[in-house]
N, C-alpha and C positions, 0 to 999 in steps of 0.2 A: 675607431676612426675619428681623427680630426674635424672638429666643423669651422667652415669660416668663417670669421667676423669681418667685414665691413670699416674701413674706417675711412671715413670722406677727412681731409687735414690732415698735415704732415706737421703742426708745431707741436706745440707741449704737450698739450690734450691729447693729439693724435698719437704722441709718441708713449702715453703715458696711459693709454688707452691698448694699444699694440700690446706693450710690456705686462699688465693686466689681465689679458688676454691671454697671453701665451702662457701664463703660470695657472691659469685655469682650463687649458689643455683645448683651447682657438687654436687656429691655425690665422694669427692676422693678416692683413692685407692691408696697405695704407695707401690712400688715392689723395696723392698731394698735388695741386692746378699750377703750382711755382717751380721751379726749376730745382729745389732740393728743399729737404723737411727741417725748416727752421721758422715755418709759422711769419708773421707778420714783421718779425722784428726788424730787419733788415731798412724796414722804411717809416723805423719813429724817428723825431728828431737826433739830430748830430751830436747834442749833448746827453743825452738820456742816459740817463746813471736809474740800478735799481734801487729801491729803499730800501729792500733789505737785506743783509753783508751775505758774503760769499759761502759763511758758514750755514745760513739759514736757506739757499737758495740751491744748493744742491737736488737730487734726485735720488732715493734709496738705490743704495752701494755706488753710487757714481757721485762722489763731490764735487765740487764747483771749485779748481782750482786758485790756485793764489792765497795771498793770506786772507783767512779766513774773517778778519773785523773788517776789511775793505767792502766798497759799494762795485760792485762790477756796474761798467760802463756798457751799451747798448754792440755795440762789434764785439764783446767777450761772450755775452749770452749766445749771437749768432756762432760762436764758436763754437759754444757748450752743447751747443744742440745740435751741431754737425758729427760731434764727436759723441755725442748719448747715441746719436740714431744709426750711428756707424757700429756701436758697441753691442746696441742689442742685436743685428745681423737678422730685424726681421725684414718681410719682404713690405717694400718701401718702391711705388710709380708716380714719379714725378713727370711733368709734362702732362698728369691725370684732372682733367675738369670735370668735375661732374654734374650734369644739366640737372639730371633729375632726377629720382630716385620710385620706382614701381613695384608690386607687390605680386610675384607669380606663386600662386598657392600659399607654403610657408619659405618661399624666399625673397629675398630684396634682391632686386636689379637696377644696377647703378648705369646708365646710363653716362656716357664719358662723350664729349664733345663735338670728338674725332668719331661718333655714331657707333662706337665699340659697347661692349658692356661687359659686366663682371656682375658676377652672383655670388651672393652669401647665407648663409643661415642666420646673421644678425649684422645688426648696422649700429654704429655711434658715429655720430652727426658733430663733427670736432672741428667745427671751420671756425668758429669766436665770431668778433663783430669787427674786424677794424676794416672791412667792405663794407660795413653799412653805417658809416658815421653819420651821428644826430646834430640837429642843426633849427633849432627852434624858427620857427615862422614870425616877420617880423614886418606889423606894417612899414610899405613904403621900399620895399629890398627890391624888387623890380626896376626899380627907377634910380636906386643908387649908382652912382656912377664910381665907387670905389672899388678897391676889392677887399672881397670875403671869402675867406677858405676855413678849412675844418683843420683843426691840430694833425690830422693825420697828416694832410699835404705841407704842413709846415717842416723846415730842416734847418736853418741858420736862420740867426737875426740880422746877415748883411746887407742883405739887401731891402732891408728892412730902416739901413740907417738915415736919420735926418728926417724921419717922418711923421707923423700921426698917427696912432694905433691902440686901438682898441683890444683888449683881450675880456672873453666872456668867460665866466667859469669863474668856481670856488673850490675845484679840488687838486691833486697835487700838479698833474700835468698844466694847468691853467698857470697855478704860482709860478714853477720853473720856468713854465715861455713867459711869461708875465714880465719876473723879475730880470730873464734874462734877456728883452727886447729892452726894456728901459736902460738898457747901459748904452745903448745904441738910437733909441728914438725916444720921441715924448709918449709914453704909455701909462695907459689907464686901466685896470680891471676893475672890469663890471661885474656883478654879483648881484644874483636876487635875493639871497637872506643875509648871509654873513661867512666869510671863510673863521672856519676850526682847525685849531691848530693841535697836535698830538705832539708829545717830547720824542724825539727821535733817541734821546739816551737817558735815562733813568738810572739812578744807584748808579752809575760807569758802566749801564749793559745798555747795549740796546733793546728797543723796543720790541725787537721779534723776542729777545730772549725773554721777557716776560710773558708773552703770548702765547710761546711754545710752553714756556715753565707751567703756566696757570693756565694750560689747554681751554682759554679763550676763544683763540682763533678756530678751534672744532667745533667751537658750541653752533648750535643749530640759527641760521641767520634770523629766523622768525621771531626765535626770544631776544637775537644782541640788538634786532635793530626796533626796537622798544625799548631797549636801551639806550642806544647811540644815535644822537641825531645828525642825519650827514655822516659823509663820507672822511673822516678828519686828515688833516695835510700835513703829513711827520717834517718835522724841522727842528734843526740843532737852535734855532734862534738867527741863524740867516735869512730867511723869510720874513719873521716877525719885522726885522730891524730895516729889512728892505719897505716894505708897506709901512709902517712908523716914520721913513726919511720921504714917503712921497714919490718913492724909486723902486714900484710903479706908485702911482693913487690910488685907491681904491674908491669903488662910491655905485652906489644902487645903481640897476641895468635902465638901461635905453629903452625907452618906450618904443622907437619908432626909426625910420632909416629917410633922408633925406636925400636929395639927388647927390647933395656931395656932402654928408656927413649923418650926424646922428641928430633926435631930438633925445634929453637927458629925462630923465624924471622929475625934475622941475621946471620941466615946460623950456632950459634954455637949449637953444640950437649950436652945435659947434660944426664945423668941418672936420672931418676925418679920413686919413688918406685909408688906411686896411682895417676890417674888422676881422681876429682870428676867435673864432668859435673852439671853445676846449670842453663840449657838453658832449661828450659821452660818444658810446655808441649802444649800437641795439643787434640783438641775434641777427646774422645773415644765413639765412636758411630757404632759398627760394625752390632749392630740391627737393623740398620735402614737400612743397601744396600736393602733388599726388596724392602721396599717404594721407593728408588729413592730419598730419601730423602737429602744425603750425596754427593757430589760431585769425581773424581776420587781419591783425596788426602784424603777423609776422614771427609772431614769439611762439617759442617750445609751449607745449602741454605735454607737463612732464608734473615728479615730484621726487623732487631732491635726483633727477637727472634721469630718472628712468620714464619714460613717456609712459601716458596715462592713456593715448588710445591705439598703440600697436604695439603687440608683442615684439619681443626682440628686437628695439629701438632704445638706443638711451643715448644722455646730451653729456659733453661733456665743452668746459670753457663757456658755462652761464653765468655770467655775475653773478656771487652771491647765490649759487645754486643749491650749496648745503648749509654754507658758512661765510665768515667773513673771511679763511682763507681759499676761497673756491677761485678757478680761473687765474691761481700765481702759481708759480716756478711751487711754490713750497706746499702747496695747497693740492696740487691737480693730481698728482697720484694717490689718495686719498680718496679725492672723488672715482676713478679710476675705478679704485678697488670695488667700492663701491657700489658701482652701475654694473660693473661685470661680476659681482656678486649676484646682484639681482634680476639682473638678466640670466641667469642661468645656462645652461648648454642647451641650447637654442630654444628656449621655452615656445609652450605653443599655448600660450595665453596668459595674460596680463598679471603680471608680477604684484603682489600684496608689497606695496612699500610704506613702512613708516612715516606720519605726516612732517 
C-alpha cells in the first residue's frame, strides 16, 4: 500500500519533489495556493532570461525545448512547467493554501485556508522564498518620501523613465534591472563589497557546460563556498562594458535615507526619486512554526534538506541547500532525490544524514 507524501508548492521543487516521490512508490499530493503549478515565475521581471541555455535547464527525460545553446526567456519556463506538470499526471490542488501544518501521531496535517485539511505520511515544504523578499533596514526609510520596492514587484523600466534610481545589490538579478533601468533613467548601483563577475562562455562552451563537465556544481556548498567568495554575475562582457561606460555607476551603498533621497557613503546627500532593493530573499515557511520545524528567524533546520527535528519532513528550493546547484531548473531534482531518499517510506524517526 501506497503512503502519501505531502507537498506544500507547485513549482519546480514541488514538481520535482512529486516526480521523486512517486519513483520511490509515494503516492504524491501537491498543494499549490496559485492558480496552477508554475511556482513564482510568472511574476519576475518582463525581461528575465535564464543563465543557463536550454540544454542545461531541462528536467530528466523532459528537455527544455528549442535550441538547445539559447537562454530561455521567463514566459518559456512558465510554459516548461505547465507542460513537466501536465506530463507527470500526478495529483496536483491548486486553489490549495496551506495556513499551517500539525502533527497527529505519525501524520502531518495540512491545514488549507478554506478550513479543509489533507493528511499524509510525509511532508516536503517546497514553497522557496520569493514571499518573503529581504530588504535590509536602513536609517531614515520611514521618513523617505520616495519609493522603495523589492525586485520581486519590479516588471519594466517604463515607468521608471526620466528619473532617479537607485538599485541595491551585486548579484545577477540587481545587474540586469541595473543595467536595464539605466537606458531609461539616471541609475546608480549600490554595492557593499564589490560585484564578481563569472565568464558566461569559456573555450566556446558555456559556463554550465564546465560545471556539469567538472561536477562542480554537485560538490557540497560548505566546501565551494570557502572557495568562492559571493555569489558571481555570469556575463558575456555586456555587463562589464555597461558599469565601465557609467550606464549604470556603480559606487559603495547608502548609509541612510533622507526625506527625499539618499545620504552616500561619503557624507554627500543626493535626491532620489525610487530605491529598487535586489537583496535576496529568505525561506518563507510560516506553516511550519507548529512543528518546531523553523528556527526563531524563520529558516529550515534541516541538513542538506532533510529536517533535523521531525521525521518525515524534508526542504526542498533552499538556497545553496546541498550545493551551488540547489533551488535551479538543473539542480532541483537532484536535491529531490535526495531528500526522498532519505526520508525514506515514511520513516518513524530521524533520518542519519551526511553533514
Amino acid at each position: 500500500m501506497s503512503r502519501r507524501l505531502l507537498i506544500v508548492g507547485g513549482g519546480q521543487s514541488g514538481l520535482a519533489a512529486a516526480r521523486a516521490g512517486a519513483e520511490r512508490g509515494w503516492e504524491p499530493v501537491v498543494l499549490e495556493a496559485g492558480d496552477e503549478p508554475v511556482g513564482s515565475w510568472p511574476s519576475y521581471y518582463d525581461s528575465l532570461r535564464l543563465f543557463s541555455p536550454r540544454r542545461f535547464s531541462g528536467f530528466p527525460g523532459y528537455p527544455f525545448p528549442g535550441p538547445p545553446g539559447e537562454y530561455p526567456h521567463r514566459d518559456e519556463v512558465v510554459q516548461f512547467l505547465r507542460g513537466y506538470a501536465s506530463w507527470l499526471g500526478t495529483e496536483i490542488r491548486t486553489g490549495a493554501r496551506v495556513d499551517t501544518v500539525t502533527r497527529e501521531q505519525d501524520r502531518f496535517v495540512a491545514v488549507l485556508a478554506d478550513g479543509s485539511t489533507v493528511a499524509g505520511d510525509a511532508l516536503i515544504a517546497a514553497t522557496g522564498a520569493f514571499a518573503n523578499p529581504f530588504t535590509p533596514r536602513l536609517p531614515g526609510r520611514e521618513d523617505y518620501a520616495g519609493e522603495v520596492l523589492h525586485v520581486a514587484d519590479y516588471r519594466s523600466p517604463a515607468r521608471f523613465a526620466g528619473r532617479r534610481v537607485v538599485v541595491v545589490g551585486a548579484g545577477n538579478s540587481a545587474i540586469q534591472v541595473a543595467v536595464e533601468l539605466a537606458q531609461v533613467a539616471h541609475t546608480s548601483l549600490a554595492v557593499r563589497d564589490r560585484v564578481r563577475f563569472a565568464q558566461q562562455r569559456l573555450a566556446g562552451r558555456d559556463l554550465h557546460f564546465w560545471l556539469t563537465h567538472t561536477r562542480i556544481d554537485r560538490a557540497p556548498w560548505g566546501i565551494l563556498s570557502r572557495l568562492v567568495a559571493g555569489t558571481p554575475v555570469l556575463d558575456t562582457g555586456a555587463y562589464r562594458e555597461a558599469l565601465a561606460s557609467g550606464r549604470p555607476d556603480h559606487r559603495p551603498m547608502f548609509t541612510a535615507f533622507t526625506q527625499d533621497g539618499i545620504v552616500w557613503a561619503d557624507g554627500r546627500r543626493e535626491r532620489v526619486d525610487a530605491v529598487v532593493f535586489a537583496t535576496g530573499y529568505r525561506p518563507h515557511l510560516p506553516y511550519l512554526h507548529p512543528l518546531g520545524a523553523v528556527d526563531e528567524h524563520g529558516m529550515p533546520q534541516h541538513r542538506r534538506g532533510v529536517s533535523t527535528v521531525q521525521a518525515g519532513l524534508g526542504f526542498l528550493g533552499v538556497e545553496f541547500q546541498r550545493s551551488f546547484s540547489s533551488n535551479t531548473l538543473r539542480g532541483v531534482h537532484r536535491d529531490a532525490a535526495h531528500v526522498l531518499t532519505h526520508l525514506g517510506r515514511g520513516a518513524g524517526s530521524l533520518p542519519r544524514v551526511p553533514a
